[in-house]
ZAROZA-755419 format. One line per 4 residues: number of its first residue (from 0); their letters; for each residue x, y negated, z negated of C-alpha. Coordinates in Angstrom, 2 decimals, decimal comma, padded with zeros to 5 digits, always signed. Each point is the difference from the previous one (the first is absolute). Example, Ala and Ser with C-alpha at 12.3 -4.5 7.8 and 13.67 -1.06 7.14 Angstrom:
REM ZAROZA-755419
0 = as = +012,30/+004,50/-007,80 | +001,37/-003,44/+000,66
//
This chain:
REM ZAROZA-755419
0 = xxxx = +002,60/-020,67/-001,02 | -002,46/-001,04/+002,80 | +001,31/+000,83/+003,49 | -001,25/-000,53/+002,81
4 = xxxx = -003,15/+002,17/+002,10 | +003,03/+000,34/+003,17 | +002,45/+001,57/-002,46 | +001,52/+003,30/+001,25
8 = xxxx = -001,02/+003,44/-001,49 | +003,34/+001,71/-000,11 | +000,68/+003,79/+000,48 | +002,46/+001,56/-001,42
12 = xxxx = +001,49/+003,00/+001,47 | +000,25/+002,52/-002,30 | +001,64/+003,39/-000,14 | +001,35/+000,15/+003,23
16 = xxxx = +000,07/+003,84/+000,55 | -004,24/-000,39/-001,01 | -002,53/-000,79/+001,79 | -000,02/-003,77/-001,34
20 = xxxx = +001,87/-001,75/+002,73 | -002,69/+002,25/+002,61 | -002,96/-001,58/-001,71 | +001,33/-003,19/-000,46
24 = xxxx = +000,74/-000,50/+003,86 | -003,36/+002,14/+000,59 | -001,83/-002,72/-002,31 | +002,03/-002,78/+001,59
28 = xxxx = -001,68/+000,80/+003,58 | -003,10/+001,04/-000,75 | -000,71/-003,81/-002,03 | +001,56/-001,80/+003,10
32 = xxxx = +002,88/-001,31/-002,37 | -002,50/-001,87/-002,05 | -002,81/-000,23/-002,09 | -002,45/-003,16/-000,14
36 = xxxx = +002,60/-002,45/+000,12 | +002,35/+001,95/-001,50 | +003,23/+001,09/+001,99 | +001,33/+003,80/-001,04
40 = xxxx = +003,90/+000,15/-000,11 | +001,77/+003,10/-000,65 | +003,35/+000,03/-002,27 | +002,30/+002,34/+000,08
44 = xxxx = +002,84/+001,70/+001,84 | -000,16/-001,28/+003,58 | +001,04/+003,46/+000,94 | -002,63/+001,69/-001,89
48 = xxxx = -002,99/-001,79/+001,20 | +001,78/+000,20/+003,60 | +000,27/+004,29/-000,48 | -003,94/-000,47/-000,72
52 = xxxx = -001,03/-001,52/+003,33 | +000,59/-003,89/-000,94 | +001,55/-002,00/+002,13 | -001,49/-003,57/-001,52
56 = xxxx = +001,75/-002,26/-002,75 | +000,97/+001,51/-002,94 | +001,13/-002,05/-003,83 | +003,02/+001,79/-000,10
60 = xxxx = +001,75/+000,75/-002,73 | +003,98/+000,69/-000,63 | +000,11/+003,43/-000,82 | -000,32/+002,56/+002,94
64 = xxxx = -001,52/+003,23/+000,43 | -000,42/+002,62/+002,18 | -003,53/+002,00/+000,71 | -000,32/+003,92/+000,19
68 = xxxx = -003,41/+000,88/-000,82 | -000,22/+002,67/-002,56 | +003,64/-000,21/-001,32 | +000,18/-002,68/-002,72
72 = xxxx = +003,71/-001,03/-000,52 | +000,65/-002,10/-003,38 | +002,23/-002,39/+002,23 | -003,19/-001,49/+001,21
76 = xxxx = -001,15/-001,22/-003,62 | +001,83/-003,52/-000,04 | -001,56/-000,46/+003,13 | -003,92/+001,13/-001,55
80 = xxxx = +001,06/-002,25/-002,91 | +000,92/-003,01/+001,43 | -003,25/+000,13/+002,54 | -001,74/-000,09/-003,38
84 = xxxx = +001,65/-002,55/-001,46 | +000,51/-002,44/+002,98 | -003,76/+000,34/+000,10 | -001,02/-001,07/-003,10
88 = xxxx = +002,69/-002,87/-000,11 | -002,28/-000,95/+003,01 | -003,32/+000,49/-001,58 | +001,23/-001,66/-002,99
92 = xxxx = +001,50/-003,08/+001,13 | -003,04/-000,87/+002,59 | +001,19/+001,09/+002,70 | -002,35/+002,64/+000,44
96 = xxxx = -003,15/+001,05/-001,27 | -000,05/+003,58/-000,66 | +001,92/+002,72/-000,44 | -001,24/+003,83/+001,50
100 = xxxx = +002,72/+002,63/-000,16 | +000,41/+003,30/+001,33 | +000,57/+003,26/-002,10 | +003,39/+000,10/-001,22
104 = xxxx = +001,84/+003,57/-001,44 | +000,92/-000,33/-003,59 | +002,29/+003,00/+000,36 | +002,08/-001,88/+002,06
108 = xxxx = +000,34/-003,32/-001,38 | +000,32/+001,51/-003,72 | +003,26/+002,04/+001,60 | +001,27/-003,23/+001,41
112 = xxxx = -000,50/-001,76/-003,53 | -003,21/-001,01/-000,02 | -001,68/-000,12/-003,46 | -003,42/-000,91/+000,14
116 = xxxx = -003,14/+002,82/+000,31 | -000,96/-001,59/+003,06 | -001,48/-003,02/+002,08 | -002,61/-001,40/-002,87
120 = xxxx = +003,36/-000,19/-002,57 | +002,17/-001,27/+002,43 | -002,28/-002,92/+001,23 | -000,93/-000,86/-003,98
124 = xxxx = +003,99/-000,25/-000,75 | +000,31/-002,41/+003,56 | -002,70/-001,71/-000,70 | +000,11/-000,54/-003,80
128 = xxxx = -003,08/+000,74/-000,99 | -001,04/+001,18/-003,21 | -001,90/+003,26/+001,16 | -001,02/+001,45/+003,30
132 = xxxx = -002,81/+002,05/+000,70 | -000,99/+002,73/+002,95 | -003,12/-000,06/+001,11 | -001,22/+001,89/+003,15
136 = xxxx = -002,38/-001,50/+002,24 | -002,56/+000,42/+002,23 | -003,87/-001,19/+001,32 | -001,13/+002,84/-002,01
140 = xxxx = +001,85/-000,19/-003,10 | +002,61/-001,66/-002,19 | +001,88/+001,75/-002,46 | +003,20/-000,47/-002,53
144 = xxxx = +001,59/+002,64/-001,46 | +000,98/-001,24/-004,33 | +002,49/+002,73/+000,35 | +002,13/+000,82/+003,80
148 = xxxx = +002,90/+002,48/+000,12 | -000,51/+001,50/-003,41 | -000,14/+003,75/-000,35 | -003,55/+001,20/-001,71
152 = xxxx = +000,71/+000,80/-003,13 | +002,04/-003,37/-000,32 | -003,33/-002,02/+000,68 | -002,21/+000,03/-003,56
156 = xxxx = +003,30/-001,74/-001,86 | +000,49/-002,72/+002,57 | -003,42/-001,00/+000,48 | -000,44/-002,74/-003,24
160 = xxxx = -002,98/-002,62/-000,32 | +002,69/-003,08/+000,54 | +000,92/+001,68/+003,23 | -003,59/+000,59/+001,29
164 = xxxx = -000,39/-004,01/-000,68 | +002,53/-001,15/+001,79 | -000,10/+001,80/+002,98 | -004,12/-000,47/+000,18
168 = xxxx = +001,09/-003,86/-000,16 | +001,69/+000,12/+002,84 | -002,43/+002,33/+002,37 | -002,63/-002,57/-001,11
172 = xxxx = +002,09/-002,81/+000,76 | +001,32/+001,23/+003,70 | -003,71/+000,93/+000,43 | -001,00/-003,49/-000,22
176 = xxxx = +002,86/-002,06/+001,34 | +001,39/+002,49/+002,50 | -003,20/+002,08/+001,30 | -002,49/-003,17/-000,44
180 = xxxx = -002,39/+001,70/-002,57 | -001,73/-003,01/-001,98 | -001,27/+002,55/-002,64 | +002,58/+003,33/-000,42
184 = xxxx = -001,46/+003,29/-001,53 | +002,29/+002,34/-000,65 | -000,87/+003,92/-001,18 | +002,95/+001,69/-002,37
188 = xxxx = -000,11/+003,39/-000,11 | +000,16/+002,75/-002,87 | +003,08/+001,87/-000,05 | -001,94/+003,42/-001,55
192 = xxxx = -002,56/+001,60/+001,94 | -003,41/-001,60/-000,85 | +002,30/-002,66/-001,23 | +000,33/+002,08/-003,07
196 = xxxx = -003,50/+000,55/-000,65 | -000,40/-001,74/-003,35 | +004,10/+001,17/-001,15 | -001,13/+003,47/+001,10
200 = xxxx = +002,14/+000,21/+002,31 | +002,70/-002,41/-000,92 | +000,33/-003,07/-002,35 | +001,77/-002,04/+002,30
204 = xxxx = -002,89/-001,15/+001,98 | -001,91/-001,50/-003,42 | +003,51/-000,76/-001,86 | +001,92/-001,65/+002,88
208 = xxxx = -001,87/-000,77/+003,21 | -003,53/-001,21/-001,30 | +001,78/-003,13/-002,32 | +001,81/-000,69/+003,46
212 = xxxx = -003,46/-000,63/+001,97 | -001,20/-001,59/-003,56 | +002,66/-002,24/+000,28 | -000,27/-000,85/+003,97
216 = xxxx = -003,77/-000,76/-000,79 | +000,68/-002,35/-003,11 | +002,10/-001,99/+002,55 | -003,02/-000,55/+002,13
220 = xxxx = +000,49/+002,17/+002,39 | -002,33/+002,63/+001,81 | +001,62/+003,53/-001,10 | -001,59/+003,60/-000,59
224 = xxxx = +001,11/+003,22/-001,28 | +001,74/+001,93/-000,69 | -001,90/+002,05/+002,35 | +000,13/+003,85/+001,10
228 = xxxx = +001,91/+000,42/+003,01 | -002,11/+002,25/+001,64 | -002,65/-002,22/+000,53 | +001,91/-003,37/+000,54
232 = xxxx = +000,57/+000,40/+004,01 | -003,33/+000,70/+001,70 | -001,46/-002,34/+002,27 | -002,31/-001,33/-002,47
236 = xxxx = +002,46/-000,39/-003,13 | +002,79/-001,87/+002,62 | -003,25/-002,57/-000,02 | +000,56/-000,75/-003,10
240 = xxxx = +003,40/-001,34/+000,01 | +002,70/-001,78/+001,60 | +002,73/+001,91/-001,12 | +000,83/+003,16/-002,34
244 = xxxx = +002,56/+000,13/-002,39 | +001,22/+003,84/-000,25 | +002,15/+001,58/-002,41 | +002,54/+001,81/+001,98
248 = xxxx = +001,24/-000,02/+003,42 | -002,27/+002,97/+001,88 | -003,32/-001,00/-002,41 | +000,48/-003,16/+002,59
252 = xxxx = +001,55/+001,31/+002,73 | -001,86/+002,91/+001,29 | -003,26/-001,69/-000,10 | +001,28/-002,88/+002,37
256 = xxxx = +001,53/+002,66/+001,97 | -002,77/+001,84/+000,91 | -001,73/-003,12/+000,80 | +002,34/-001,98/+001,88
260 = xxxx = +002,58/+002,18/+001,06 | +001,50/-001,62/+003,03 | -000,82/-003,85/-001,11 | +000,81/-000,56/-003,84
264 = xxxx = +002,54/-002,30/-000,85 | +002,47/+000,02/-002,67 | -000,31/-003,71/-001,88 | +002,03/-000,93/-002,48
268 = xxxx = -001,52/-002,87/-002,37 | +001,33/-002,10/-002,49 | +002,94/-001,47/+002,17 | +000,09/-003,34/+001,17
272 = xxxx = -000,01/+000,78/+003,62 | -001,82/+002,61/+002,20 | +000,93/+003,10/+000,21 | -001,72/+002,88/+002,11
276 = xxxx = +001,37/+003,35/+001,45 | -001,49/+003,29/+001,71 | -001,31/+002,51/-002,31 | +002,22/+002,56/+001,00
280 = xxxx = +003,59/+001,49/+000,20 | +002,74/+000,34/+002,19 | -000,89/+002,80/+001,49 | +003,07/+001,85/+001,29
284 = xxxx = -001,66/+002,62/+001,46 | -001,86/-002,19/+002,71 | +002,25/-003,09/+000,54 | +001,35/+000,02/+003,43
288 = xxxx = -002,73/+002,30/+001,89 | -002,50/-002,99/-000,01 | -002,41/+001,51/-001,74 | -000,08/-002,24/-002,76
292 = xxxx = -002,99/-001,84/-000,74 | -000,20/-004,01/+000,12 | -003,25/-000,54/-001,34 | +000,96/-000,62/-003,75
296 = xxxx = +003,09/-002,16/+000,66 | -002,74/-002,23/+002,26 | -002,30/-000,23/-003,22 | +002,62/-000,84/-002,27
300 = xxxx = +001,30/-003,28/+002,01 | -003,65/-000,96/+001,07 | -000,77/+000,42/-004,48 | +003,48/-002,24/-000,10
304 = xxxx = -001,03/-002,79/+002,40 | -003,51/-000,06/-001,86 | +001,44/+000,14/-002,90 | +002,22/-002,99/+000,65
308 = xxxx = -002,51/-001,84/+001,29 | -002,06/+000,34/-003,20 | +002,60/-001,41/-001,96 | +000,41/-003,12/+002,44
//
């Protein structure tokens, strides 16, 4: 749906005992309340934002909760919930344009009866699309993780060719319609070292991952690998690409990491509205001393707003 370019970015709060609500007033300021012609609005617990240092207009929402940073309480969640939700009833029904949200605590809404992994499941199942991807952002790099919260040894058996398809579909198609890249490249990585070196080091590379990028390419698209890991990050390789396609979650995260620590954004593609939040926690141990840091909740609403404007 096409909204318009002076639809609101909304905010959510997140975990109020976090550092979300901090950053989110912090981001708030620092963009004047705006970007382009973009208003920001926060959404949340009016007494939340308020305990942060924000005394504007708040979307409020019915369920109330209390802030004490560092000491999550489970009778917060409905509140953390229905920020989310309120949100994307927003985004989806036109009345605003994007979506950014600050870092929630799973720990707490999954003792309160909340029964999705996270934010990227939760949006998909609001939302109703068919899949939803994570990719982390920044100028220096995109990447997507094929597999997220999935312990090591879990990662060769859910990694399948179909898999790899689909999700390089939709990287290729949020590069182009969302990030305004006529021609996408995207780089898929091995998941052996030396991307198995010929099935020296693993078959799953030649068996599984190469008819993925095979498959991509037959399509008409501009794919390459899978390539060794080790060599896929460097200035001169990150030249080559638009995005990379990983095969678990700290093969993609701990390059972009090192790179863009304090300015990658968590995106999640394949929804049908924009979605964009900080790439970090809740930190406990820092919310309320105000040392928390703004500067990735400022990239993810100004990737949001351009974002949205891409898609008109």
């Amino acid at each position: 749906m096409s909204k318009p370019n002076s639809a609101p970015i909304l905010i959510t709060m997140g975990e109020p005992a976090g550092i979300g609500p901090e950053v989110a007033v912090a981001a708030y300021k620092a963009l004047g309340g705006r970007v382009g012609n973009r208003p920001l609005r926060l959404i949340g617990a009016r007494a939340v934002f308020a305990d942060a240092g924000f005394d504007g207009e708040v979307i409020a929402i019915a369920a109330t909760a209390t802030r004490r940073p560092g000491r999550p309480d489970a009778g917060n969640a409905q509140a953390v919930i229905q920020a989310i939700e309120a949100a994307v009833a927003m985004a989806t029904g036109g009345e605003a344009a994007a979506v950014v949200t600050a870092p929630i605590n799973k720990a707490v809404l999954v003792q309160a009866g909340f029964r999705y992994p996270g934010h990227t499941e939760f949006l998909q199942a609001l939302t109703g699309a068919p899949r939803a991807v994570m990719m982390l952002a920044s100028d220096a790099l995109r990447v997507v993780p094929q597999t997220v919260h999935l312990p090591l040894a879990d990662v060769p058996r859910a990694i399948t060719t179909q898999a790899i398809v689909e999700t390089g579909e939709i990287v290729l198609a949020a590069l182009a319609r969302d990030f305004g890249i006529a021609a996408p490249r995207l780089a898929v990585a091995g998941l052996n070292p030396h991307a198995g070196e010929d099935g020296v080091l693993g078959a799953e590379d030649a068996a599984i991952i190469a008819p993925a990028v095979a498959a991509l390419r037959a399509r008409g698209h501009a794919v390459t690998g899978p390539l060794s890991a080790d060599t896929l990050f460097h200035a001169e390789a990150r030249r080559r690409y638009d995005a990379a396609l990983c095969m678990y979650h700290d093969q993609a995260l701990i390059p972009i990491k090192t790179l863009s620590f304090w300015d990658g954004v968590n995106v999640t593609l394949g929804l049908p509205i924009v979605r964009t939040s900080p790439d970090h926690g809740t930190a406990f141990d820092i919310a309320g001393t105000g040392k928390a840091d703004a500067r990735s909740m400022i990239a993810a609403i100004r990737m949001a707003a351009a974002m949205a404007d891409k898609r008109g």
